[in-house]
C-alpha positions in Angstrom: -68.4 -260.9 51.1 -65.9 -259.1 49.1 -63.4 -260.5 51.2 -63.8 -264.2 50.2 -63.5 -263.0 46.8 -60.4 -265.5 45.7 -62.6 -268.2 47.0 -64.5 -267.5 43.6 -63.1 -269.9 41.1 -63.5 -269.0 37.6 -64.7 -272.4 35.5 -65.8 -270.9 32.0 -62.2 -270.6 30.8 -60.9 -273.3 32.5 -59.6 -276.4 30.1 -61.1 -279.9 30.9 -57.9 -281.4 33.2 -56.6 -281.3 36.4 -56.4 -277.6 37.6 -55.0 -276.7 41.4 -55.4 -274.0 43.6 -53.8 -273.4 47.2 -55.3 -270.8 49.9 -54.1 -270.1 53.7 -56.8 -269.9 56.0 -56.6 -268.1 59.3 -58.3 -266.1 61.4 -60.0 -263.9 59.0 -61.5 -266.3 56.8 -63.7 -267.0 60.5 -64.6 -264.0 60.9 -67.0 -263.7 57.5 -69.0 -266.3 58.9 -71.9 -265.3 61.6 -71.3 -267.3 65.1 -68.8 -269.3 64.1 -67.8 -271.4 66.8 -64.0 -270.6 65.4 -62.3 -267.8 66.1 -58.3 -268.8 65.7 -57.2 -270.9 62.9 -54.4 -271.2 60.5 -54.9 -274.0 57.8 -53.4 -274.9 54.3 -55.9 -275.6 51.7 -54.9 -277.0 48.4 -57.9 -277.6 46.1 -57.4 -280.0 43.1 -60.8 -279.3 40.4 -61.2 -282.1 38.0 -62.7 -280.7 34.9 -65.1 -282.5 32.6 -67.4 -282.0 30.3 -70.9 -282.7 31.8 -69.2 -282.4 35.8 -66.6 -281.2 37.4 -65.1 -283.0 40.6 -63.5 -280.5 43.4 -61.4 -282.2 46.0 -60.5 -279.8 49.5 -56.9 -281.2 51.3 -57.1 -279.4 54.8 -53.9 -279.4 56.6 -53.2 -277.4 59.6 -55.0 -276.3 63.1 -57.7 -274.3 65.2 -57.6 -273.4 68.3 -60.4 -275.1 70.3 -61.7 -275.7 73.7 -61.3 -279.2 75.7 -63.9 -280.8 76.6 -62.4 -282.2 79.6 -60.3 -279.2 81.0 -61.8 -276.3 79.3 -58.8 -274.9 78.1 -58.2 -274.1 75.0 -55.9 -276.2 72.3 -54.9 -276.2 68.6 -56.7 -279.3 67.2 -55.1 -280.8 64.0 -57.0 -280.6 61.0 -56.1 -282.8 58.4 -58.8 -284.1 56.1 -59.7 -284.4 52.6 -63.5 -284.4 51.2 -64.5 -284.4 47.3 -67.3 -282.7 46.2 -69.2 -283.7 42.7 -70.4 -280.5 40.9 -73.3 -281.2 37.8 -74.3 -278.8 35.1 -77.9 -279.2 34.7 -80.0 -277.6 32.0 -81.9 -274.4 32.3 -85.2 -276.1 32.6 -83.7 -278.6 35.0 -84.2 -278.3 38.6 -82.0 -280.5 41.1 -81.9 -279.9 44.3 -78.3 -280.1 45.9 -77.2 -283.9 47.6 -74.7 -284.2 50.1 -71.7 -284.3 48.1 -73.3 -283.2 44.7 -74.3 -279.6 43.7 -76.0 -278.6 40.3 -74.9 -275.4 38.3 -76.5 -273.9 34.9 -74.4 -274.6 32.1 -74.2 -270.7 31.9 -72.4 -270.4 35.5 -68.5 -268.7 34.9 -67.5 -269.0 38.4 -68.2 -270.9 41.6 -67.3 -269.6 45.1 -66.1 -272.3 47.4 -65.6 -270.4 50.5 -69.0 -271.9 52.1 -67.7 -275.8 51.4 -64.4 -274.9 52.8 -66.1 -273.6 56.0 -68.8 -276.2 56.2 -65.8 -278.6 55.8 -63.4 -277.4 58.5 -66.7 -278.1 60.5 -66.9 -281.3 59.9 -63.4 -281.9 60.5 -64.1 -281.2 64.4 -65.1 -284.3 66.1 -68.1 -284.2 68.4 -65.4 -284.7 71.4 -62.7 -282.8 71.2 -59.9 -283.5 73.9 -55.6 -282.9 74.0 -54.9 -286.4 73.5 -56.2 -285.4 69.8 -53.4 -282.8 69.7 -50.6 -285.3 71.2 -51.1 -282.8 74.4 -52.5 -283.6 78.0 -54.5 -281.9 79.7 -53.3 -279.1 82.3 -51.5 -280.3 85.2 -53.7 -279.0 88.1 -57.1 -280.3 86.3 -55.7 -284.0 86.2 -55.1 -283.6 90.0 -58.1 -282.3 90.6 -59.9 -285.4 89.1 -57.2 -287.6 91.0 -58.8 -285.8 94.1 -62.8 -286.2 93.4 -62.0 -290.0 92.8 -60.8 -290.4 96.4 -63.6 -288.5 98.2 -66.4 -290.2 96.3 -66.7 -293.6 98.8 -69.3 -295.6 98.3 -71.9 -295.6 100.9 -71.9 -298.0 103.3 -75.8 -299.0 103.4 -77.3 -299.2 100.2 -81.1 -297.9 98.4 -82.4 -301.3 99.2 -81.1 -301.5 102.8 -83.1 -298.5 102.8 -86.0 -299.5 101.0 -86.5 -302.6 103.2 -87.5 -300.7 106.5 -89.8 -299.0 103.8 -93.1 -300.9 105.3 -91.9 -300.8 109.1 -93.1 -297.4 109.0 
């Protein structure tokens, strides 16, 4: 992935502080990433990396949109994307083995760089809610699919016997 090569941070000469970094995220960034379920996207990213001396804390400020499908309508929308998420990074010891947490990953010592580029995409993930509608963009959904729905609601009438009315001439038989 020579491509997502400045998503390769370079920590071995890096001072302990507060460093920052920005990147712009669009529709390329996507397509380095097999079946993504985004294709269109333009995002800001500033990330702010905490150096210390045993750790270092990385903290990814999305701001910006994909373009998305409704789950009511089917058509598609930008959905805002504005979240923030922190993840913890260890050094561990050569003879150490830690598996990576949720939020924590472990590193040798001996590492120079780190590449980000699979957080930020597992992030923008998780940034998409399970539901995903136009309300979410301050949008409604398309004109003709809200009639449509207006129309279904007044031909569905309930019937006039019910399952038990039914059910009672059950033994008749």
């Amino acid at each position: 992935m020579k491509e997502l090569a400045n998503y390769i941070l370079t920590i071995s000469s890096l001072s302990q502080g507060l460093h920052e970094y920005d990147f712009e995220i669009n529709d390329d960034f996507f397509t380095h990433f097999e079946l993504s379920p985004i294709k269109i996207g333009n995002i800001d990213l500033k990330v702010y990396l905490s150096k210390q001396s045993s750790f270092m804390e990385l903290t990814f400020d999305f701001d910006g949109q994909i373009e998305t499908e409704c789950d009511r309508c089917l058509s598609n929308f930008k959905l805002p994307i504005n979240r923030t998420y922190t993840l913890l990074v260890k050094y561990s010891g050569d003879d150490e083995i830690n598996e990576d947490e949720m939020d924590i990953i472990y590193i040798s010592k001996k590492e120079n760089e780190i590449d980000i580029s699979k957080f930020v995409y597992e992030f923008i993930l998780l940034a998409i809610p399970m539901s995903k509608n136009h309300e979410m963009a301050g949008e409604q959904c398309e004109e003709g699919f809200t009639e449509f729905l207006h129309h279904e609601k007044e031909e569905i009438k309930e019937p006039t016997k019910s399952i038990w009315d039914a059910l009672k001439n059950f033994n008749k038989n």
